[in-house]
DRENMAR-263998 format. One record per residue (C-alpha): residue in one letter; residue number from 1; x, y, z. Coordinates in Angstrom, 3 decimals, padded with zeros to 6 digits. Each point is the difference from the previous one (the first is absolute). Layout:
BEGIN
- A | NUM | X | Y | Z
...
//
This chain:
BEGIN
- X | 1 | 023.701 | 016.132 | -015.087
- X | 2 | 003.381 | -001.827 | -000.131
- X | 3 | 003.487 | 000.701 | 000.991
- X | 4 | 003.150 | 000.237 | -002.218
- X | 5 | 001.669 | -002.786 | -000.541
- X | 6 | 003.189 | 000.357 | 001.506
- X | 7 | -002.074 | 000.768 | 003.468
- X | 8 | -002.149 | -003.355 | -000.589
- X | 9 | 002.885 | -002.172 | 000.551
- X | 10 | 000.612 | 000.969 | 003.561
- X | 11 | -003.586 | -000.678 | 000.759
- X | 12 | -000.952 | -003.701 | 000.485
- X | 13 | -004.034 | -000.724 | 000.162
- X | 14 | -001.162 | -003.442 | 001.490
- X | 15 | -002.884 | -001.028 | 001.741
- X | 16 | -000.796 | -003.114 | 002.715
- X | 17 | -001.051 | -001.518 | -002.565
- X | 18 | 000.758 | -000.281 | -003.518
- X | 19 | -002.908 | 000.360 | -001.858
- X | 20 | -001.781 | 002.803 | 001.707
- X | 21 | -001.404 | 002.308 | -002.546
- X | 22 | -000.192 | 002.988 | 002.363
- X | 23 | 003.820 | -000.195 | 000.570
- X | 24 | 000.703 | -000.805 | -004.033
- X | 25 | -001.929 | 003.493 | -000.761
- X | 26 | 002.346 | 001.736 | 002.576
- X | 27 | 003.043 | -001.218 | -001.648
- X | 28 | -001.216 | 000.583 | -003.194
- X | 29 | -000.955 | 003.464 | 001.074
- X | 30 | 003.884 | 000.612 | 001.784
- X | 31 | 001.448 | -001.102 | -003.633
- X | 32 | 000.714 | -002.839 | 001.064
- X | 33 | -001.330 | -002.503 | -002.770
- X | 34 | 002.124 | -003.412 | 000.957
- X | 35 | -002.638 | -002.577 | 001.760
- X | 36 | 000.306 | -000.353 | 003.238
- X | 37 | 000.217 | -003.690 | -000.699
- X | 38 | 003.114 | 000.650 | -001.518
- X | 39 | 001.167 | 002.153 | 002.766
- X | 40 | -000.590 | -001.616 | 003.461
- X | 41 | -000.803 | -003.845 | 000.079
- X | 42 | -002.600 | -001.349 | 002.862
- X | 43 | 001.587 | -002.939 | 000.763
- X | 44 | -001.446 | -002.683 | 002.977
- X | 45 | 002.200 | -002.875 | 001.185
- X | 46 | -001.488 | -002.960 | 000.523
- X | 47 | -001.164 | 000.619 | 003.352
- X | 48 | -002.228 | 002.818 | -001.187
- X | 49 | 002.615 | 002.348 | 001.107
- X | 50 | 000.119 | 003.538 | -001.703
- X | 51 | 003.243 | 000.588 | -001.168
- X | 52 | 000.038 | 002.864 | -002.905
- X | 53 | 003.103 | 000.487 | -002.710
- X | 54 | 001.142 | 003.114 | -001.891
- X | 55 | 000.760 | -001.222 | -003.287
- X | 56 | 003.727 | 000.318 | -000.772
- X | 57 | 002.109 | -000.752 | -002.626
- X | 58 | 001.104 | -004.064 | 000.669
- X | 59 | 003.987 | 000.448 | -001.165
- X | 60 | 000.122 | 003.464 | 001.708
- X | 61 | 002.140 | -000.882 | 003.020
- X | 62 | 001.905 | 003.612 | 000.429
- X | 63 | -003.490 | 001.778 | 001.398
- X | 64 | -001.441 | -002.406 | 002.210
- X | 65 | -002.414 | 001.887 | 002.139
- X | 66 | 000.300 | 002.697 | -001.852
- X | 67 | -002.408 | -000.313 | -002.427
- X | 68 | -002.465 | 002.816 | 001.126
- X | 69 | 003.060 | 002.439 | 001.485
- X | 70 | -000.779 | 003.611 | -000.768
- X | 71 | -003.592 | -001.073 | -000.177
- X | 72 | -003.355 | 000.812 | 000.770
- X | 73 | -002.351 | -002.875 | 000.914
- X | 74 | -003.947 | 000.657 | -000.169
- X | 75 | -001.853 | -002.858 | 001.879
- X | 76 | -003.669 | 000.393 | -001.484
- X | 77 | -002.225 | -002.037 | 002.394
- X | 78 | -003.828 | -000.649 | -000.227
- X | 79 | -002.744 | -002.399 | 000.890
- X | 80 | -000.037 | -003.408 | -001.933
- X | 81 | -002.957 | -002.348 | -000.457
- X | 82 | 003.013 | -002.417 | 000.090
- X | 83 | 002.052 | 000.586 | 003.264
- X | 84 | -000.821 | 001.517 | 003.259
- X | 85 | 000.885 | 003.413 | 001.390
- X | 86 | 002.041 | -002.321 | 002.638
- X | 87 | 001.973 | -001.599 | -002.711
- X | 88 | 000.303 | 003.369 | -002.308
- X | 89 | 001.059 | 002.094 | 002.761
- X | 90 | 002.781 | -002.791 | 001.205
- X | 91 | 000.806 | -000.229 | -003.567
- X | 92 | 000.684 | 003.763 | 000.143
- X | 93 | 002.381 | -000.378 | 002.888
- X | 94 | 002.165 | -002.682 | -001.965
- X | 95 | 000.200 | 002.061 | -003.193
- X | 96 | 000.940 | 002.825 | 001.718
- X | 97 | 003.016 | -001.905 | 001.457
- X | 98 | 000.828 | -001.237 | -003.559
- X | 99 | 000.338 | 003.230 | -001.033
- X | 100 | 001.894 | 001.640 | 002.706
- X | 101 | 002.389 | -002.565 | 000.142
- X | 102 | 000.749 | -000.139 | -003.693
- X | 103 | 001.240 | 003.727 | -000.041
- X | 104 | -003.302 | 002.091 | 000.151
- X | 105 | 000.353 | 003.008 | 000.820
- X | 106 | -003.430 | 000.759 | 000.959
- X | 107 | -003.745 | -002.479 | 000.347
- X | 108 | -002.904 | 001.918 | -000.602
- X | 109 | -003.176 | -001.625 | 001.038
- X | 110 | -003.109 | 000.888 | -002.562
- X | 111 | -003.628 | -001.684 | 002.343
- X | 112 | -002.349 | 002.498 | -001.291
- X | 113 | -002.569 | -001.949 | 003.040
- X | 114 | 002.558 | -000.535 | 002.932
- X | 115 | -000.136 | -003.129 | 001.821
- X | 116 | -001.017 | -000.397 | 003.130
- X | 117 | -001.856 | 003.768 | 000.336
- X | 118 | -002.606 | -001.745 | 001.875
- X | 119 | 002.187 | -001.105 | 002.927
- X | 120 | 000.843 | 004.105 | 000.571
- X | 121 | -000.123 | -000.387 | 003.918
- X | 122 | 000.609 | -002.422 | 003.092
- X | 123 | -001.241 | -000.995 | 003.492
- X | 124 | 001.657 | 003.132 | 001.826
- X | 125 | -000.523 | 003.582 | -000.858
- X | 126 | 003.548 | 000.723 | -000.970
- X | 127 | -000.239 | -002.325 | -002.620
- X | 128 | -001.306 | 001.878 | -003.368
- X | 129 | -000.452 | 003.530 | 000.045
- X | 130 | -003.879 | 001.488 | -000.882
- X | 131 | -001.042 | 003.394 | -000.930
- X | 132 | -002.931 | -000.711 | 002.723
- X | 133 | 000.626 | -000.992 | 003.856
- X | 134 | 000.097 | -003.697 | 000.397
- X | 135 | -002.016 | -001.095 | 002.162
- X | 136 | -000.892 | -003.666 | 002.055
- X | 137 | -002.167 | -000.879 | -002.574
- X | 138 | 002.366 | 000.803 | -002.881
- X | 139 | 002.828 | -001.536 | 002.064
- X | 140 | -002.338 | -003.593 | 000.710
- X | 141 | -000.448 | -000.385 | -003.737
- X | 142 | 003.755 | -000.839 | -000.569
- X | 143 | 000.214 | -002.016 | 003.267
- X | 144 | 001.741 | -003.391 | -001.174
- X | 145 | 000.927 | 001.667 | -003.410
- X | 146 | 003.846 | 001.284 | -000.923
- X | 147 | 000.850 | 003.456 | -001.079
- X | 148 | 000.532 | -001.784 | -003.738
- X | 149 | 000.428 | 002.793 | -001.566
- X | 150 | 003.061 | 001.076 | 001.663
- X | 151 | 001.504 | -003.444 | -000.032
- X | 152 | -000.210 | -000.281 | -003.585
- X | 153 | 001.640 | 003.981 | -000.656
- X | 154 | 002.452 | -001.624 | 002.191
- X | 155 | 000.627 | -002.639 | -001.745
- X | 156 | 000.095 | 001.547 | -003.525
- X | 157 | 002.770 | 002.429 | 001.190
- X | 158 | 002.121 | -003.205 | 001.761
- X | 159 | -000.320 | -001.509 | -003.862
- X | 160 | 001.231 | 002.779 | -001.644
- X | 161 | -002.676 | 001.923 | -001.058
- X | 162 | 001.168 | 003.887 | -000.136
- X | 163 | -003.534 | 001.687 | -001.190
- X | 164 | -003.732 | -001.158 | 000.172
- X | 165 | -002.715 | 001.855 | -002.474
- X | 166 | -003.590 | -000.971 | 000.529
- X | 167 | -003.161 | 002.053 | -001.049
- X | 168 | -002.923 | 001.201 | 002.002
- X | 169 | 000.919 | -001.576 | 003.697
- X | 170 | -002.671 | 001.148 | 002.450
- X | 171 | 001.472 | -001.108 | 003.361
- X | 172 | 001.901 | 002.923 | 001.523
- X | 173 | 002.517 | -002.714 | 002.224
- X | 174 | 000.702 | -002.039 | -003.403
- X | 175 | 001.306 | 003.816 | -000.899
- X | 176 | 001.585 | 000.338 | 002.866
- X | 177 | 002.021 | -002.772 | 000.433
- X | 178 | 000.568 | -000.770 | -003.568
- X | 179 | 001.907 | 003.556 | -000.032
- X | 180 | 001.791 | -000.435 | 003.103
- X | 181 | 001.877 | -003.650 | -001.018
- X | 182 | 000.281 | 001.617 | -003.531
- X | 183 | 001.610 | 003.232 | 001.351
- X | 184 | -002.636 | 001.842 | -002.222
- X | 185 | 000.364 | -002.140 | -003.240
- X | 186 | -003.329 | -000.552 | 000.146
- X | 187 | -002.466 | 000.906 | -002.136
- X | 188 | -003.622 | -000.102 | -000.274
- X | 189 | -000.970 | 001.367 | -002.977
- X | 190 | -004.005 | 001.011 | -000.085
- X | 191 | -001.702 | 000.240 | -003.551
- X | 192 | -001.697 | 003.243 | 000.292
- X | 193 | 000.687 | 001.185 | -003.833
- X | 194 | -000.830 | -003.100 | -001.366
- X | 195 | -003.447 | -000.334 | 001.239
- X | 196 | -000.297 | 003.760 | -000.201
- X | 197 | 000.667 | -000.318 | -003.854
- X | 198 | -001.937 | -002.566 | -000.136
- X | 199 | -003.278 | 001.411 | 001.467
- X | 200 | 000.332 | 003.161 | -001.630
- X | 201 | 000.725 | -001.375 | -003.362
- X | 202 | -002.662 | -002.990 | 000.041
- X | 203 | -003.554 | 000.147 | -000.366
- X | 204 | -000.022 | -002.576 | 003.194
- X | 205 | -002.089 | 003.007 | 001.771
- X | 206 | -001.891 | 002.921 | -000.993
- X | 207 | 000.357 | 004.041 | 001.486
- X | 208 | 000.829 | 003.279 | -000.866
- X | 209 | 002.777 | 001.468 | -001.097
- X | 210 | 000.675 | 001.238 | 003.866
- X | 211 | -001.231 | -003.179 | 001.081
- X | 212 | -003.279 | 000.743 | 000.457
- X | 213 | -001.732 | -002.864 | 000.970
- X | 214 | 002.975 | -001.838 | 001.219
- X | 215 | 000.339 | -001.436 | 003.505
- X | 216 | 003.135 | -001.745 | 001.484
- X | 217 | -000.544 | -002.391 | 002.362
- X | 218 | 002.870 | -001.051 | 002.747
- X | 219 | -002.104 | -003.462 | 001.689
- X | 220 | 001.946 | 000.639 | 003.250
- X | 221 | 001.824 | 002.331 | 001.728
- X | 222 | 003.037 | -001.539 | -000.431
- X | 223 | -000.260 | 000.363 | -004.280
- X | 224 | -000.441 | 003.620 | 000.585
- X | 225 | 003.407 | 001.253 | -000.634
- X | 226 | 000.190 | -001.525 | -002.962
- X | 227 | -003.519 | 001.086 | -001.673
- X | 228 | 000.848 | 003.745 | 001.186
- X | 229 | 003.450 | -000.768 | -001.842
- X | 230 | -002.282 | -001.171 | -002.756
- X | 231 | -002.336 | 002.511 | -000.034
- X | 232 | 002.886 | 003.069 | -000.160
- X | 233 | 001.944 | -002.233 | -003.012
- X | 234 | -003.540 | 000.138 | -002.006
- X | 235 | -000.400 | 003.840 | 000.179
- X | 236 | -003.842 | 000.116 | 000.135
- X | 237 | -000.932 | 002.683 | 001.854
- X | 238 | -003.876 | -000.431 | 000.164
- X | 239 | 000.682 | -003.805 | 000.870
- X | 240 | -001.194 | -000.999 | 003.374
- X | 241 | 002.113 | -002.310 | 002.748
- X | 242 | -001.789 | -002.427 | 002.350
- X | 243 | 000.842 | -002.381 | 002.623
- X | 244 | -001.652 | -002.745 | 001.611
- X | 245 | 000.469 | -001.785 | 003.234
- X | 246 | -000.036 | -003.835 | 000.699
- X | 247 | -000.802 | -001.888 | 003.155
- X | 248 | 001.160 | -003.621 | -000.070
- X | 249 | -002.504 | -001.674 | 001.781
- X | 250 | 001.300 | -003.348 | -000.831
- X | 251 | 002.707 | -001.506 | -001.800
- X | 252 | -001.802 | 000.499 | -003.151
- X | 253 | -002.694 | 001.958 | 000.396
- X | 254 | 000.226 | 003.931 | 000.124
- X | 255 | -002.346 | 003.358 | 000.672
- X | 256 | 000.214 | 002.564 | -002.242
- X | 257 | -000.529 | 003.475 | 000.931
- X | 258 | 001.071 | 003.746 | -001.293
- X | 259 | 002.894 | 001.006 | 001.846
- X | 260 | -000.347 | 003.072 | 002.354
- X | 261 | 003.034 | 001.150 | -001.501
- X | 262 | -000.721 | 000.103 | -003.529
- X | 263 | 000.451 | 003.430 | -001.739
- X | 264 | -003.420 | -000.489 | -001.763
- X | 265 | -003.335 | -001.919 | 000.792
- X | 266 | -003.014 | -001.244 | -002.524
- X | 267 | -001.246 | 002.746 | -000.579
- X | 268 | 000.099 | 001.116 | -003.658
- X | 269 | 001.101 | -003.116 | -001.103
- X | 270 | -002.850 | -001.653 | -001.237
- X | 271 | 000.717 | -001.512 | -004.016
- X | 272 | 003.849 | 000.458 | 000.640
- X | 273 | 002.786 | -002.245 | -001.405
- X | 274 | 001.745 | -001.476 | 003.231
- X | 275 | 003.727 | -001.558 | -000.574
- X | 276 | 001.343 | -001.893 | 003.907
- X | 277 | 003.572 | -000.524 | 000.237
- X | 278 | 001.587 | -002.565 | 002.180
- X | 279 | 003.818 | -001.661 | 000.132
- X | 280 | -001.905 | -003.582 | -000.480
- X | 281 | -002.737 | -002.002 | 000.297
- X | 282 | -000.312 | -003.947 | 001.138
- X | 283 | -003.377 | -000.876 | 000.992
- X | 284 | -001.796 | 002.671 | -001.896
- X | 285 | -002.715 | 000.406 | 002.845
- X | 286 | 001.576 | 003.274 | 001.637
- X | 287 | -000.628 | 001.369 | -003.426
- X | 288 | -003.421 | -001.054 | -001.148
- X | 289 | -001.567 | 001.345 | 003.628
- X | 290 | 001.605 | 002.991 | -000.683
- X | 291 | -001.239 | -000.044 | -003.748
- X | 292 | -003.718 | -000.696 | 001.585
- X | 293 | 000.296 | 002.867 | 002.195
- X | 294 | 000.712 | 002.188 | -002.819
- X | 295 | -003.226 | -000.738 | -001.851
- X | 296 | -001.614 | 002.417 | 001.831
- X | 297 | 001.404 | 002.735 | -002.040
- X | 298 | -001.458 | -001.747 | -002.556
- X | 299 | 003.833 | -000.106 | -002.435
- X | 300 | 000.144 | -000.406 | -003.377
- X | 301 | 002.898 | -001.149 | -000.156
- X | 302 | 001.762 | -002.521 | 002.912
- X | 303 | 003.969 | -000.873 | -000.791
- X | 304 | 002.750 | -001.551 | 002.574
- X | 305 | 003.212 | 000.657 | -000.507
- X | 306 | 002.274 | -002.336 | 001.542
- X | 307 | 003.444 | -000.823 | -000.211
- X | 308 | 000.599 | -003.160 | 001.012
- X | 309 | -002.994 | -002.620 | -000.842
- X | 310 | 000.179 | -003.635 | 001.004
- X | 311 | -002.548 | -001.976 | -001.677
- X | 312 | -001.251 | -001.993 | 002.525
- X | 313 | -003.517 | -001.865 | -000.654
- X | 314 | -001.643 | 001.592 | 002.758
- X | 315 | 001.700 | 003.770 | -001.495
- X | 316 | -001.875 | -001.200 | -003.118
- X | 317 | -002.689 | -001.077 | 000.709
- X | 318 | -000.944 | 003.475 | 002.685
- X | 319 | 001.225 | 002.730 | -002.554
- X | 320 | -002.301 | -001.591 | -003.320
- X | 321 | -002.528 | 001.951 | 002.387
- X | 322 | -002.113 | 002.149 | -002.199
- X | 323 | 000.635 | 002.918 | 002.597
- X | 324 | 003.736 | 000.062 | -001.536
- X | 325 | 000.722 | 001.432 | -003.368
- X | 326 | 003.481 | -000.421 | -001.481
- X | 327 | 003.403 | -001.185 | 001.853
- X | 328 | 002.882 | 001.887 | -001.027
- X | 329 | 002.943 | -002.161 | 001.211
- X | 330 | 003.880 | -000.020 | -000.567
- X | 331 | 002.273 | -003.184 | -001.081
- X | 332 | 001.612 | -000.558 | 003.478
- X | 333 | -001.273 | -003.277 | 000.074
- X | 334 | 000.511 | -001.198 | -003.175
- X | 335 | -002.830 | -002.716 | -000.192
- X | 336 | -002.608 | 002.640 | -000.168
- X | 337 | 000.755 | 000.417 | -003.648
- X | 338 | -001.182 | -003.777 | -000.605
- X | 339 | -003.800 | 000.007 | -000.651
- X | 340 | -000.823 | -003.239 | 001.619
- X | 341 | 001.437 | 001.697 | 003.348
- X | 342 | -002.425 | 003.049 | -001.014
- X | 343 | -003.026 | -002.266 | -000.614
- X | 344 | -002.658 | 001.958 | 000.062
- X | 345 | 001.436 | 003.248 | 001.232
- X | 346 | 001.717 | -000.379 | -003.821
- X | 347 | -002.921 | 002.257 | -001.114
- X | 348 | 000.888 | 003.142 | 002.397
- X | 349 | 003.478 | -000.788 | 000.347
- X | 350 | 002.603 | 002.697 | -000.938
- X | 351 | 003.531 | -000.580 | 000.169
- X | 352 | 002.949 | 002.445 | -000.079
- X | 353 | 003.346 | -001.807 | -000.466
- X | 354 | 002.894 | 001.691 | 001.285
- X | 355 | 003.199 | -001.420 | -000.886
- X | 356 | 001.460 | 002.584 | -002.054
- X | 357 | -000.989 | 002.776 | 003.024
- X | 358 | 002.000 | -002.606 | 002.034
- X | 359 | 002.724 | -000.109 | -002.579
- X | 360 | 000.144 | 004.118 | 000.015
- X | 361 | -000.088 | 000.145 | 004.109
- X | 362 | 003.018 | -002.415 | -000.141
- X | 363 | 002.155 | 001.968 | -002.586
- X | 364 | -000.620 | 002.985 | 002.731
- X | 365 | 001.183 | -001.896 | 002.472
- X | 366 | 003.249 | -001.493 | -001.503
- X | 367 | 000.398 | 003.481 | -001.566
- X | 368 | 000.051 | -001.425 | -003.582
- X | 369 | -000.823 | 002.049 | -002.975
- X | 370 | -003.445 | -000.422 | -001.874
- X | 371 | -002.114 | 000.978 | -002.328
- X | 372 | -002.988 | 001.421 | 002.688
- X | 373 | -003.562 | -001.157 | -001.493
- X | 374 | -002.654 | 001.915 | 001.425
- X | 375 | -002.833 | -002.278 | 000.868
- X | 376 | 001.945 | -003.441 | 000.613
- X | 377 | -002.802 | -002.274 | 000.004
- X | 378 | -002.104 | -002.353 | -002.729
- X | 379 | -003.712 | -001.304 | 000.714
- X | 380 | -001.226 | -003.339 | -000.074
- X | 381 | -004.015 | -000.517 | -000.074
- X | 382 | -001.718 | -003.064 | -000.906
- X | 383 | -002.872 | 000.494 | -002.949
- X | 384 | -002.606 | -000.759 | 002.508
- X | 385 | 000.362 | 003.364 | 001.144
- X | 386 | -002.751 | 002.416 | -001.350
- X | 387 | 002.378 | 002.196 | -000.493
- X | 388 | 002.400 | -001.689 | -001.949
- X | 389 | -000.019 | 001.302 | -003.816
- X | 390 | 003.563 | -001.516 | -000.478
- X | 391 | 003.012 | -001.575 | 001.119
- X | 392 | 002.014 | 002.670 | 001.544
- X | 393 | 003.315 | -000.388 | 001.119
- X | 394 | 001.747 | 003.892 | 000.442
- X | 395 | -001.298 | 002.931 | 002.177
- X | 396 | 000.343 | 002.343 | -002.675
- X | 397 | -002.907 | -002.000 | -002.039
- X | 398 | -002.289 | 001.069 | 002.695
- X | 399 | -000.541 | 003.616 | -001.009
- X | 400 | -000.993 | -001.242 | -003.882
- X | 401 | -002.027 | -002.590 | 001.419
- X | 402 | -002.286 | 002.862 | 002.328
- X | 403 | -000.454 | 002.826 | -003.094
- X | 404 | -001.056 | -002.940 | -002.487
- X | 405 | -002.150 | -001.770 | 002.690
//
């Protein structure tokens, strides 16, 4: 999927940093085949100071700050092993600027994991919006913190930012306020076809053709809009919908139980492939007790699909647990494609890169023409995996792959 191009050259791709490969695949995928290198230059004075150039013609002296008038600018921003989310989100708020104030017409921001989600509240009830009543206890936790989320939607809109996209936020104040600042130019786009395709179209689990034998599995309550949503985009009528329930009894350490409210219970179940979806995982340890619980229907087959996996030691070290089967995982955080940040988990590690979907969801949103692919996603798995028969890198590979397996 590209655009034509005469459209291409009133979109401008760059990145907070100029070698990102996640933001070079956008571009590519927009039409937009100049390197970012050659587009934006990250230039530091001497006192470590950011201080970011649009490349211009050097004996043009008629269009200064004008460069990018009439012109789109895409910000693609994601989490480097390099630079801090501190430094890439202020280097966000300086590129913006650049771009406004050398004729843009509008900054788009592209952080397919939005910074600060975690911060999604403060020390008063007014401050963050829940789908639940907040109550002391939810209120103490942020006593001390800031509402950073806010501050920093705040501050992308004072810079010049005009739209944010991000994918699969679960915090319904980062929603909130995100489309309030942005007036409704935000948009959180949630991957529901692509890991539909995916699942259906893989041998990653095994069921009927009704989904017999299938069970999805929301870990909380708060994941079960989105499995429902999952559930109806399968279309597998005889598949079965669960929900657990989690008691934090410590900062790490939670109870597992079956929800009262889930539509089903274990009975029946016994033998049955089980896929859990969550928005993202850290520590891994909400996961694997809820993947223990589960044993007791005795699965044979135990996936997580996540969208957002950060590859912390202790995340690695919990999920190699026997109890888990495969990870299905998207390229949000770009690191989780290098195998040495897999480690182990390399051999039950699937990962579903999404830059072209990206590339698509921005054409719809800058109402440019494209060719519409139907499954914009490739696949990255590492050999290790016992499922791996060969390198495959489109969706549409996936069906040939199944019938010759």
């Amino acid at each position: 999927m590209t655009l034509s191009t005469s459209q291409s050259t009133n979109v401008v791709v760059v990145s907070n940093s100029s070698d990102n490969p996640f933001a070079i695949d956008v571009a590519y995928a927009m039409g937009q085949h100049e390197d970012i290198a050659d587009i934006i230059s990250m230039k530091q004075f001497m006192n470590s100071e950011f201080c970011p150039r649009f490349i211009s013609d050097e004996t043009d002296f008629e269009n200064i700050g004008r460069k990018l008038k009439g012109k789109a600018v895409i910000i693609v921003s994601t989490t480097s092993r390099i630079q801090s989310r501190q430094e890439l989100a202020m280097a966000n708020f300086i590129i913006a600027r650049a771009a406004k104030e050398n004729g843009a017409d509008r900054v788009v921001l592209v952080e397919p994991d939005l910074f600060y989600s975690a911060q999604d509240r403060g020390p008063h009830k007014e401050l963050g919006e829940t789908s639940f009543e907040r109550d002391i206890k939810d209120i103490k936790k942020f006593d001390g913190q800031p509402f950073t989320a806010k501050l920093y939607a705040q501050m992308l809109k004072l810079s010049g930012v005009d739209t944010v996209m991000t994918i699969h936020n679960h915090s319904d104040s980062v929603q909130k306020i995100f489309n309030e600042v942005f007036e409704g130019n935000f948009h959180n786009l949630i991957p529901y076809e692509i890991y539909a395709h995916y699942l259906l179209n893989s041998d990653i689990l095994n069921y009927g053709e009704q989904g017999e034998g299938l069970v999805l599995c929301a870990p909380d309550k708060g994941a079960r809009d989105f499995v429902k949503q999952m559930f109806n985009t399968l279309g597998l009528p005889k598949a079965k919908f669960i929900m657990l329930d989690k008691e934090r009894t410590h900062e790490r350490k939670v109870d597992i139980t079956l929800h009262k409210e889930s539509e089903h219970t274990f009975e029946g179940l016994d033998g049955a492939s089980i896929v859990l979806f969550d928005d993202m995982v850290r520590t891994g340890s909400t996961i694997i007790k809820s993947c223990q619980f589960l044993k007791q229907i005795n699965p044979e087959r135990m996936v997580f699909a996540v969208s957002h996996f950060y590859a912390s030691n202790e995340g690695r070290e919990r999920m190699a647990h026997p109890a888990l089967g495969e990870i299905l995982t998207l390229n949000t955080l770009p690191t989780i494609l290098n195998r040495d940040e897999q480690g182990r988990l390399r051999k039950k590690m699937v990962v579903l890169k999404v830059e072209k979907w990206l590339a698509q969801e921005l054409c719809n949103v800058l109402d440019l023409p494209q060719t519409q692919e139907a499954n914009p996603y490739k696949i990255d798995m590492s050999s290790k995996n016992p499922r791996f028969k060969r390198k495959i890198w489109f969706s549409e590979e996936l069906h040939e792959l199944k019938t010759k397996g």
